[in-house]
N, C-alpha and C positions, 0 to 999 in steps of 0.2 A: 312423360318426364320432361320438366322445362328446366332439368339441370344444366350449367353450363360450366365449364373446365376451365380455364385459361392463364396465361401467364399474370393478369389482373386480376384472378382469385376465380371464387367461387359463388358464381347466384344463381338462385331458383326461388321458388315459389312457397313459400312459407308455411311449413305443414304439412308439404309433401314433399321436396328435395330438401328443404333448412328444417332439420329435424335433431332432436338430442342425439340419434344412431347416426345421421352424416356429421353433424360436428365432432364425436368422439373418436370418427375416426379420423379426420380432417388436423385436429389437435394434437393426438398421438404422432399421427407423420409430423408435424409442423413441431413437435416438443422433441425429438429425436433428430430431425434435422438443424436447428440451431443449437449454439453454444450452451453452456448453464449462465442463466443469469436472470434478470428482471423478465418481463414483458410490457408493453405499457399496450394499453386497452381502451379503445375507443370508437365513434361510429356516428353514424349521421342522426338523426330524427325521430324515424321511423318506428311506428309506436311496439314492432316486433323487437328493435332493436333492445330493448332494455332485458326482457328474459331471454334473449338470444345470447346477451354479455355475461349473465347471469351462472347460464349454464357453459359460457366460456370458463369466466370465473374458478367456475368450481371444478370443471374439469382440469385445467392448469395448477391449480392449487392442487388436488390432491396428486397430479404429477409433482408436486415439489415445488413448482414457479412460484416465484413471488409477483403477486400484480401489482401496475402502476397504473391506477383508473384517471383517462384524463379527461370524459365524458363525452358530451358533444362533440364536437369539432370535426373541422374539413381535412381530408384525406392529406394533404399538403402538409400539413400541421403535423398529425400523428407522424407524420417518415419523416418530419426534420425532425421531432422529439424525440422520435426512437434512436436516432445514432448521437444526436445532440447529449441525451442522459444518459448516454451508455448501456444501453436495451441491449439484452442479447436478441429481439424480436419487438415487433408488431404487429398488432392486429386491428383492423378498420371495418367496423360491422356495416354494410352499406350497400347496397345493389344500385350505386350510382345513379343513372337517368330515368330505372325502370319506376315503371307503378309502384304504390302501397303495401301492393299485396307481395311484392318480391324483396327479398335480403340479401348477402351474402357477405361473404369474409375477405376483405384483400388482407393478404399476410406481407411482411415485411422484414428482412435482415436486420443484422447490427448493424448494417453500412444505411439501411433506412431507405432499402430499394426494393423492390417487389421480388421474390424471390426466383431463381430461377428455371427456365421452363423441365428442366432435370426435376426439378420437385415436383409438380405438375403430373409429368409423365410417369413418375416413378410410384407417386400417391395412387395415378389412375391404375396400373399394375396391381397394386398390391390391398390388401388388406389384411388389418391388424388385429388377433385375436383377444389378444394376454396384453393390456394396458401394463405400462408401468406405474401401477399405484402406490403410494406410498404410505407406511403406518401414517396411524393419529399423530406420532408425535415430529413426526417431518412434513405433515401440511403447510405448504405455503402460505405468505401474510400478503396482506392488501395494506395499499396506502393511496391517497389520493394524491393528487397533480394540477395543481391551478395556472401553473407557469407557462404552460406550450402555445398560450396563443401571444404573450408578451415576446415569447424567446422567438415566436416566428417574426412578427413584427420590426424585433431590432435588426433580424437580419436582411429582412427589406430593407430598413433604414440605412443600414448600412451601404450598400452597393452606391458608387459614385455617379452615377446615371440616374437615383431617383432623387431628384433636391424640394424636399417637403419645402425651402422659404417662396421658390419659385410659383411652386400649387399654390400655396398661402395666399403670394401676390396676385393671382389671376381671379381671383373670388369665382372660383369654379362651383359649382350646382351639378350635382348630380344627381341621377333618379337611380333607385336600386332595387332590385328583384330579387329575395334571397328566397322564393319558392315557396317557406315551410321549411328549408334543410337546417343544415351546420355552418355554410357560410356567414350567418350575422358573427357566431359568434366571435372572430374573427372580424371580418368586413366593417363591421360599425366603429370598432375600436380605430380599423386604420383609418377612415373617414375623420375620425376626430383628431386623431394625430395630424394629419395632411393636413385639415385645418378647413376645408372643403366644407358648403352646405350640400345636406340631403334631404331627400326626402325618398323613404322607403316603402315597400310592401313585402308581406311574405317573411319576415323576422320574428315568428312567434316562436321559431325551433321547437314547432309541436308536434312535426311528423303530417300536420294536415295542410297536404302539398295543394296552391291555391288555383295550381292546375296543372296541365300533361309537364311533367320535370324536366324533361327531355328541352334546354335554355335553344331552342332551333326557332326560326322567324316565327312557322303559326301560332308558337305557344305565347309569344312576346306584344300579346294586343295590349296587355294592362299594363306591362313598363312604359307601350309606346304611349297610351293615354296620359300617365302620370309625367315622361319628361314633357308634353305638351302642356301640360296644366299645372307643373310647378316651372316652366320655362329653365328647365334643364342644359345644361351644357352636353352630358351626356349621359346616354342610361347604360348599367351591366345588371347582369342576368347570371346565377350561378345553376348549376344543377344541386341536387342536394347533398351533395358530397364535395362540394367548391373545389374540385378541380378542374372544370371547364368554366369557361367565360364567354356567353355572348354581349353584342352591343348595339343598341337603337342609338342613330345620330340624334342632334337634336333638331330633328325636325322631326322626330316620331317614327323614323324611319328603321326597320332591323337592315345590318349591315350582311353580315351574313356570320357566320362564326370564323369562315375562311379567313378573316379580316383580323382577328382578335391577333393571331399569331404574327403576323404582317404587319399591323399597326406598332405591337412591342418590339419587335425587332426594327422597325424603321429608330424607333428613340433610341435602343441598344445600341445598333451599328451607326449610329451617327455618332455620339461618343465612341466607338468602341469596336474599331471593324475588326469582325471574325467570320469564320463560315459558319452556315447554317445547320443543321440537322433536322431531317424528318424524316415522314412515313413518307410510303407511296403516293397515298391517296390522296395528300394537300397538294393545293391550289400553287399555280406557279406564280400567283401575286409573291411568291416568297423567293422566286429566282428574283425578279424585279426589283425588288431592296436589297437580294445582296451583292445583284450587280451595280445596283445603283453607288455601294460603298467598295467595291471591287473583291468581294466573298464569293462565297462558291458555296452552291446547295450540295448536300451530303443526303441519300435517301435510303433508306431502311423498311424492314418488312412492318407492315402493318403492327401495332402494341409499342406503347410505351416501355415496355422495358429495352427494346430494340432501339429505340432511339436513344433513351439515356446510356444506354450500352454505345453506342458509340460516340455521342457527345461526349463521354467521359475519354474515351481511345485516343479522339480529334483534339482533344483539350479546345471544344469551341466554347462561344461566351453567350449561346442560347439554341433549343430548338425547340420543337413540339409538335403537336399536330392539330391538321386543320380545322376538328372536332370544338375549337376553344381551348387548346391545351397548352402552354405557355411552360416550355422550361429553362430555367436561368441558374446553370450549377455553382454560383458563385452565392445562391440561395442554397438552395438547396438542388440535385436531381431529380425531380419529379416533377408534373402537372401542376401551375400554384396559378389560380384565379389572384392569391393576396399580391405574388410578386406582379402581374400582367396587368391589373387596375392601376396598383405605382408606376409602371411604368407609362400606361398611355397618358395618366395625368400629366406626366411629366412631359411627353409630348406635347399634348395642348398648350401647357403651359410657358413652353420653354417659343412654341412655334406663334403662340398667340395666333391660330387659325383655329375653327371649326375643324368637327368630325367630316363634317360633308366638305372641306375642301381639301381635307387631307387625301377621304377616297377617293374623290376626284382624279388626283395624281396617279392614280394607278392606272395600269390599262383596263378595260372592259373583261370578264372573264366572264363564264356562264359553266357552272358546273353541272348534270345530268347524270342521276343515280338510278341504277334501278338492280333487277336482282330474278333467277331463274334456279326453280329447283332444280338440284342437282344433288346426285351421291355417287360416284362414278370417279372414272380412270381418269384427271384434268391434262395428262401428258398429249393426249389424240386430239382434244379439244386447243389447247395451244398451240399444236403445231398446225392444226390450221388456220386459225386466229395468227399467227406467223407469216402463214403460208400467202393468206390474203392480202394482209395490211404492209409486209416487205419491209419495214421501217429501218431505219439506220443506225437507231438509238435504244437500245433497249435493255431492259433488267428485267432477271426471272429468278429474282429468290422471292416473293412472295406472287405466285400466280406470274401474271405477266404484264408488264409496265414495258409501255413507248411514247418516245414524244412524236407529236403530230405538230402541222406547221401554228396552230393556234394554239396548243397546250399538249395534250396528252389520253392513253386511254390506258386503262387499269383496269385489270379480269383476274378473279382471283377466288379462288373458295372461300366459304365463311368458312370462322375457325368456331363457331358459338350454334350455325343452324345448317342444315343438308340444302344451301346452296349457292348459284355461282354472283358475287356481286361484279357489278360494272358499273366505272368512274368513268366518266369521258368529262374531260374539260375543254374548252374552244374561247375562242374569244368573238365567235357567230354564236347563238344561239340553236339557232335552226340547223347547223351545221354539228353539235354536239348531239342533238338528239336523232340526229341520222347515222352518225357513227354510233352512235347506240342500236341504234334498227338492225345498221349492217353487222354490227357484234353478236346479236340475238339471234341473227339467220343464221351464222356460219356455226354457233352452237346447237341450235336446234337443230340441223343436218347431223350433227356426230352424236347427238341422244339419243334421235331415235332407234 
């Protein structure tokens, strides 16, 4: 079974976990936990995605829903439209970075946030026998929605930090990656608006992804070719559900993703000083901007709902995670690639510097992943993972996070596969992947 659970929804492998018998039951919870009202219905590319909607469709309908099909489009889009039109829900057909061959369902609130992990847990408990079906003559209706990528757009526009004359005036060149997903459909428009030349790949929104989706440096050799060979200012990268952002400077180079979140927020908190919000896992390039504007990093358990959950608490004015996830609730709450491109342009523009001497200004940081089967008691394993490293600074709601004198180290269960990952970041290289060695020994000792 390559199903997976999560406060992000539900993906697996198309055929054998995304099946007419797991969406109906999927549906059923998800039509009983929100209000009565509309749903609005949409998803990425993906050539499953259209009889996947299909048999959404009609199962919502004859629960009674009325659907608002808005088609295509990146997951950022569908959660500002859902609260934007007044959706009692949403739905976002998408298995994000994975392969072809996987789907799944992010659901969304009327507030137009990923629902929360109460549903989740409470869906995994249970299962539903006796649907609430409705006669012939209370069949829900369909109506289509052409509005949701203009209506995200003005609200980009709107936020005073991104100034389309400024972009206009720098005659910026971009290169653009939209994979195969849903980001053009979106992404091109704001290009044009901004005023900005492109030149693009991967905009057919046909589902046939023009390589591994996952926007991370190895997959990024064709962006970096094209900002070389259309002499780009800079190139982005979406995954196919455009809520992550990668970036090649213009010299061809990928930045790393860590960078995507850091970069926006340097333009934000320069107008606009606020504390940050993130996960664990990100790179402490993001203490460094907000101490650079006198902010304070805020950090939360791995999942975007957990950061927007407290960005909303903190009333800050952006967080996200390191993945490429950019969020600005003055857009919307959520992961928006649309708001994160406005804002770096704005940056170049406003700074009239290069990518490459922006990241220059940072410090050196070198992050180091890796990851050990595990299905097991994580409390024995922490306390000596504790017991060893002695730190002075440390947070234990999700696994266990300490700062080290170069960064930080991060051990924590997967919440998607049976086992333990580990972030170590340093600003030595050689120095992060030996705290990785030393994290892997004192685990291996409590497994066996």
């Amino acid at each position: 079974m390559s199903l997976h659970l999560s406060i992000s929804g539900a993906r697996g492998i198309v055929g054998e976990d995304i099946n007419p018998c797991f969406l109906n039951d999927l549906l059923l919870a998800f039509h009983r936990f929100i209000p009565s009202g509309d749903v609005l219905l949409g998803g990425d590319t993906r050539s499953s995605g259209e009889p996947i909607s299909h048999i959404i469709e009609g199962i919502l309908r004859m629960l009674g829903r009325n659907i608002i099909f808005a088609g295509k489009l990146p997951t950022p889009t569908i959660c500002l439209a859902t609260k934007h039109f007044n959706c009692a829900g949403g739905i976002v057909v998408t298995a994000s970075h994975n392969p072809a061959r996987w789907n799944g369902i992010k659901l969304v609130g009327s507030d137009g946030l990923f629902l929360p992990h109460k549903f989740w847990q409470d869906f995994s408990d249970n299962k539903f026998d006796e649907p609430d079906f409705v006669p012939y003559d209370k069949i829900g209706g369909k109506q289509l929605n052409y509005d949701c990528a203009r209506t995200h757009i003005e609200k980009v526009m709107s936020l005073p930090f991104v100034d389309p004359l400024a972009i206009r005036s720098a005659n910026l060149r971009i290169a653009y990656d939209g994979v195969g997903g849903a980001g053009p459909a979106v992404m091109i428009q704001l290009f044009q608006i901004l005023g900005v030349e492109y030149s693009a790949i991967g905009i057919g929104m046909d589902g046939n992804f023009i390589h591994s989706p996952e926007p991370i440096p190895e997959n990024l050799d064709m962006l970096s070719d094209l900002v070389v060979h259309y002499g780009a200012d800079i190139g982005f990268a979406n995954d196919p559900d455009a809520d992550r952002l990668a970036i090649v400077d213009e010299n061809g180079k990928p930045i790393g993703e860590e960078f995507t979140l850091a970069l926006a927020a340097y333009r934000m908190l320069s107008y606009e000083p606020s504390d940050v919000v993130v996960n664990l896992s990100t790179s402490t390039l993001i203490d460094f901007i907000a101490e650079k504007f006198g902010g304070k990093v805020h950090r939360t358990s791995v999942g975007e709902y957990w950061v927007t959950k407290k960005i909303l608490e903190l009333g800050a004015a952006i967080g996200g995670e390191g993945n490429g996830g950019v969020i600005v609730p003055d857009v919307h709450p959520a992961r928006d690639s649309i708001t994160a491109v406005s804002l770096i342009c704005s940056l170049l523009a406003e700074s009239g510097k290069k990518v490459s001497q922006i990241v220059a200004e940072f410090p050196k940081k070198y992050m180091v992943k890796d990851k050990i089967p595990f299905s097991g008691n994580f409390s024995k394993i922490s306390d000596a993972i504790l017991n060893d490293f002695s730190p002075d600074e440390k947070i234990l709601t999700d696994g266990i996070w300490f700062r080290t004198d170069g960064g930080f180290v991060h051990i924590r269960p997967s919440n998607t596969e049976p086992v333990l990952r580990i972030i170590v970041e340093d600003s030595d290289e050689k120095i992060a992947r030996n705290l990785v060695d030393r994290a892997k020994s004192i685990i291996d000792k409590h497994i066996r």
